[in-house]
Backbone bond lengths (Angstrom), bond angles and torsions (degrees), N, CA, C in turn:
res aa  C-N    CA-C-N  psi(-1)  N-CA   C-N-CA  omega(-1)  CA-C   N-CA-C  phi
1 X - - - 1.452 - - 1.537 107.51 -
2 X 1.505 133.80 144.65 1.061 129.43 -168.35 1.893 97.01 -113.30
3 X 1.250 85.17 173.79 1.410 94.13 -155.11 1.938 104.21 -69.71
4 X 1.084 108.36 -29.36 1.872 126.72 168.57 1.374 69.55 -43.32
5 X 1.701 110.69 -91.83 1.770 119.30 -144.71 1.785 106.11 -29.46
6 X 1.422 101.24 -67.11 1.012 95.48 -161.57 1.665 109.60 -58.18
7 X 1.240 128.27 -64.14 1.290 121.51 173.94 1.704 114.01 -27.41
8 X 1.194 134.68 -30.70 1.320 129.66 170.67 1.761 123.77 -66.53
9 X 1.418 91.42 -44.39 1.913 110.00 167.61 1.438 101.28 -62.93
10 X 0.908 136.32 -64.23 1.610 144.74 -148.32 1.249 94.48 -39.15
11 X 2.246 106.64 -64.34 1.303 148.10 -161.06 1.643 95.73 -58.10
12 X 1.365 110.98 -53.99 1.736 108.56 -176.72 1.330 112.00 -72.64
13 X 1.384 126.32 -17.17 1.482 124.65 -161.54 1.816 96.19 -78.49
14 X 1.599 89.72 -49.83 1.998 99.45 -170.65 1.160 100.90 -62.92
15 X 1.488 135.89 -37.10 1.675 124.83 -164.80 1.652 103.84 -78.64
16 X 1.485 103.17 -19.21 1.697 94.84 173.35 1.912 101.48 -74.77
17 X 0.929 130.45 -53.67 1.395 132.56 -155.02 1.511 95.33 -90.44
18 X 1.597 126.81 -6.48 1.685 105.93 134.49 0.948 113.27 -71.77
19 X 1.583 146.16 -50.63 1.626 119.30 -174.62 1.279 94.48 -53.45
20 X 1.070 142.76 -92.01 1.511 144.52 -169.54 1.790 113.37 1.13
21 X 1.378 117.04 -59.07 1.041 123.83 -179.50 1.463 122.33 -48.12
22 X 1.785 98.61 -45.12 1.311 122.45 -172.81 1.595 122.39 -45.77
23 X 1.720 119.51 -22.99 1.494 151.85 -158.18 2.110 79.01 -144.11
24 X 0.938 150.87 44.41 1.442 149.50 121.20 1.180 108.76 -49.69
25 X 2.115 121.59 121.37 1.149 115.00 143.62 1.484 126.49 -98.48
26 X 1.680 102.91 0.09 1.523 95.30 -171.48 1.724 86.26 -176.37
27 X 1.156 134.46 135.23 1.475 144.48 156.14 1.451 117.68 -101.34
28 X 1.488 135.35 146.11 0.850 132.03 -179.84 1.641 111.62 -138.94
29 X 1.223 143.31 -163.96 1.516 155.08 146.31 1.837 97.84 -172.61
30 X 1.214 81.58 155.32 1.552 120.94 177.12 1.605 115.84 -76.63
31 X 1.483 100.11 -22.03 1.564 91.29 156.02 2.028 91.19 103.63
32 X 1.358 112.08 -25.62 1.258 122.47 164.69 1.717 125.08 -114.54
33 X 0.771 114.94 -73.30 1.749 114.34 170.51 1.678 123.05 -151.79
34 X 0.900 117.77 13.50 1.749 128.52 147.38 1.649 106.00 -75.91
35 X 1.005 89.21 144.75 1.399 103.44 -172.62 1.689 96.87 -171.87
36 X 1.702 105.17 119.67 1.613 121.96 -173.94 1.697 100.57 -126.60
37 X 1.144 108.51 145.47 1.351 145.95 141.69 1.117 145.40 -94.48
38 X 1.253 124.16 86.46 1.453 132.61 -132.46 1.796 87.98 -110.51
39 X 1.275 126.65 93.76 1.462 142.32 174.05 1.275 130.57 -88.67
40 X 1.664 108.71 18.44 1.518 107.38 172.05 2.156 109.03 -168.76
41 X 1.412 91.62 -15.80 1.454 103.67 167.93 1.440 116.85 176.16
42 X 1.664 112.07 141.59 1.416 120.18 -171.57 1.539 98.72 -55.14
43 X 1.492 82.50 162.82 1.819 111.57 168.18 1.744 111.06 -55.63
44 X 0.964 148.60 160.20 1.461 147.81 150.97 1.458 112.42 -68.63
45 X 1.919 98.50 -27.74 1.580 100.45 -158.78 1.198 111.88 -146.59
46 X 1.678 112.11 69.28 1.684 126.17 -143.06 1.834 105.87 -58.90
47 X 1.195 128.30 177.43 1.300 129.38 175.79 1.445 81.99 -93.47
48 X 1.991 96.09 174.17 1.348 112.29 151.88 1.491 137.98 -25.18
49 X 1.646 113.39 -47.32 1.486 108.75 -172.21 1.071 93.81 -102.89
50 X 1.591 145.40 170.15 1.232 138.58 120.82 1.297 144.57 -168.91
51 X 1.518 144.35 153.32 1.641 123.60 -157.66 1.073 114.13 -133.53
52 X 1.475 140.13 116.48 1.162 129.11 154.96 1.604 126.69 -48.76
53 X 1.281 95.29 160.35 1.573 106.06 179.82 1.883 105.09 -65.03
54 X 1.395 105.21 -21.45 1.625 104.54 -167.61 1.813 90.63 -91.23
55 X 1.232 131.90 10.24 1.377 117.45 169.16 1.487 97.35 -126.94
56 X 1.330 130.22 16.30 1.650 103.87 171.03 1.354 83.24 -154.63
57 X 1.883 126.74 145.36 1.526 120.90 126.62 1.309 139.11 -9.56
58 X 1.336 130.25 171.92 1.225 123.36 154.56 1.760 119.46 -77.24
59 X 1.261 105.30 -26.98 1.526 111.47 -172.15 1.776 83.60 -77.20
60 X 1.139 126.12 -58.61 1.644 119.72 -158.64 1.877 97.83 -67.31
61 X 1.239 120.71 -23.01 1.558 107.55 176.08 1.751 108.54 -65.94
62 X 1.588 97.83 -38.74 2.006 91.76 -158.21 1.836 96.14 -78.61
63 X 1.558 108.67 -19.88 1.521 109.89 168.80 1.460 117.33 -49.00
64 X 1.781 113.74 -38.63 1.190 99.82 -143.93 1.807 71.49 -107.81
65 X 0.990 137.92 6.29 1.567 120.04 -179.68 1.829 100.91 -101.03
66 X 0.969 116.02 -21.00 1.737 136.23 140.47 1.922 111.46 -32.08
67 X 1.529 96.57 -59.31 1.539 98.96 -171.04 1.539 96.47 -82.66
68 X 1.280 135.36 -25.91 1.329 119.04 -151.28 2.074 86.46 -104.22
69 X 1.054 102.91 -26.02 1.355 94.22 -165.44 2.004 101.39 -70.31
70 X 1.243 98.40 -31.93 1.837 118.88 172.63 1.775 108.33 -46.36
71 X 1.778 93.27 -40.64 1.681 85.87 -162.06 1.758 105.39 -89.73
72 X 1.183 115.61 -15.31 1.405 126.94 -149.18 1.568 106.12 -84.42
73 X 1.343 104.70 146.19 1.701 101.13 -165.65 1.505 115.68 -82.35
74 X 1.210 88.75 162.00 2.290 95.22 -174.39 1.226 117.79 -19.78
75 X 1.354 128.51 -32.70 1.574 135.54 -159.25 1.884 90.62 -89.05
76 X 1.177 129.14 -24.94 1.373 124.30 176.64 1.776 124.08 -20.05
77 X 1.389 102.30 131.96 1.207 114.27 167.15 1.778 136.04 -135.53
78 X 1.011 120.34 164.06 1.608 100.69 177.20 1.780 95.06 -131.97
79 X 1.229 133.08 98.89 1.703 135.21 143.11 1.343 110.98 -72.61
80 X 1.467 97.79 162.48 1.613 123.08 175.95 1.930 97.24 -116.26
81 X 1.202 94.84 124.21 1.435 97.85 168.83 1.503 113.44 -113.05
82 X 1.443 111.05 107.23 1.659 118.25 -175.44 2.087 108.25 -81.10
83 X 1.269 101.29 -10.30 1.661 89.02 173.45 2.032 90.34 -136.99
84 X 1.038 93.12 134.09 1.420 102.00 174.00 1.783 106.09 -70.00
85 X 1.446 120.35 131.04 1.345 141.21 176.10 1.727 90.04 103.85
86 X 0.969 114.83 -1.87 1.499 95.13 -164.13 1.510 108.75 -107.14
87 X 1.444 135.06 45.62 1.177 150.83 175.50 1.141 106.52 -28.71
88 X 2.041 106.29 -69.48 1.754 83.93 169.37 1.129 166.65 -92.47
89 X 1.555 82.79 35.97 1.625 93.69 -179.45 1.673 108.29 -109.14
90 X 1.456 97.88 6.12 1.419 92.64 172.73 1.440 136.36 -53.41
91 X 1.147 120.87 154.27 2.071 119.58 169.93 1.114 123.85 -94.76
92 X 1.305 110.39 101.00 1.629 125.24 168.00 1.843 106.72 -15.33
93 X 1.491 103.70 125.94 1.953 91.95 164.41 1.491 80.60 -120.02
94 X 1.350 136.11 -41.47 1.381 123.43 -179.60 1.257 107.64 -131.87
95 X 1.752 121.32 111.16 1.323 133.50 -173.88 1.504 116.61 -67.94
96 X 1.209 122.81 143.18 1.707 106.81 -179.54 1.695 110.77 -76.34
97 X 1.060 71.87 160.68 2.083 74.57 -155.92 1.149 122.49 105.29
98 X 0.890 109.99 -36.68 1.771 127.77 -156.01 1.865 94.99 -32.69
99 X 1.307 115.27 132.70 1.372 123.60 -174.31 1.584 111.82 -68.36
100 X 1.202 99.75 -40.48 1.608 101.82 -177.19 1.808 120.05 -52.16
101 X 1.850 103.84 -25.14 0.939 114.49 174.91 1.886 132.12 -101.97
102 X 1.422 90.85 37.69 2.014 110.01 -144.89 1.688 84.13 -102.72
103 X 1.250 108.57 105.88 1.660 113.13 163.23 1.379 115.39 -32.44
104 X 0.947 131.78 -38.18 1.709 159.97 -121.57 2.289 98.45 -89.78
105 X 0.850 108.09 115.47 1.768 116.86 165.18 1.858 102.72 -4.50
106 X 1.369 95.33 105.89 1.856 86.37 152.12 1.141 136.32 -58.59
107 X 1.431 125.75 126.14 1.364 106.29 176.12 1.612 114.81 -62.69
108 X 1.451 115.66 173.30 1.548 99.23 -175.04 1.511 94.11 -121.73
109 X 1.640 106.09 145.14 1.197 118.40 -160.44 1.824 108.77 -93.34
């Protein structure tokens, strides 16, 4: 993937998981590389970090999933969980791995 590509994915991945935010009832991370979006009801059994929609904006939620997604190690991810307990049935907005986010040499285009 060249460095354009990826800079284009990165750009489409975040503008999806701002709409996403926009319908946020609660965000969370693990403090390492989970990272949830909880879009219709909280967790029963929150992780380590986490914010309701009644303590942040929508602009201050995708800020702070910005800061947490920044600190979180290589294995990092961002899901949307549409039923609370139901982690795995969540939908990938940023898969781990995801190339766009690969430390690793651009290829050159």
């Amino acid at each position: 993937m060249t460095l354009d590509q990826k800079v284009e994915r990165e750009k489409n991945l975040w503008a999806t998981i701002e709409k996403k935010v926009d319908s946020a009832v609660f965000i969370e991370w693990d403090g390492c590389h989970k990272i949830y979006i909880y879009t219709h009801q909280k967790p029963d059994d929150p992780l380590k970090i986490s914010h309701t929609n009644l303590e942040m904006s929508a602009p201050e939620m995708l800020s702070t999933l910005h800061h947490w997604f920044d600190r979180s190690c290589g294995l990092r991810f961002i899901t949307e969980v549409v039923k609370a307990g139901d982690i795995a049935g969540g939908i990938a907005l940023i898969e781990q791995g995801d190339e766009a986010f690969d430390a690793e040499e651009d290829e050159e285009e």
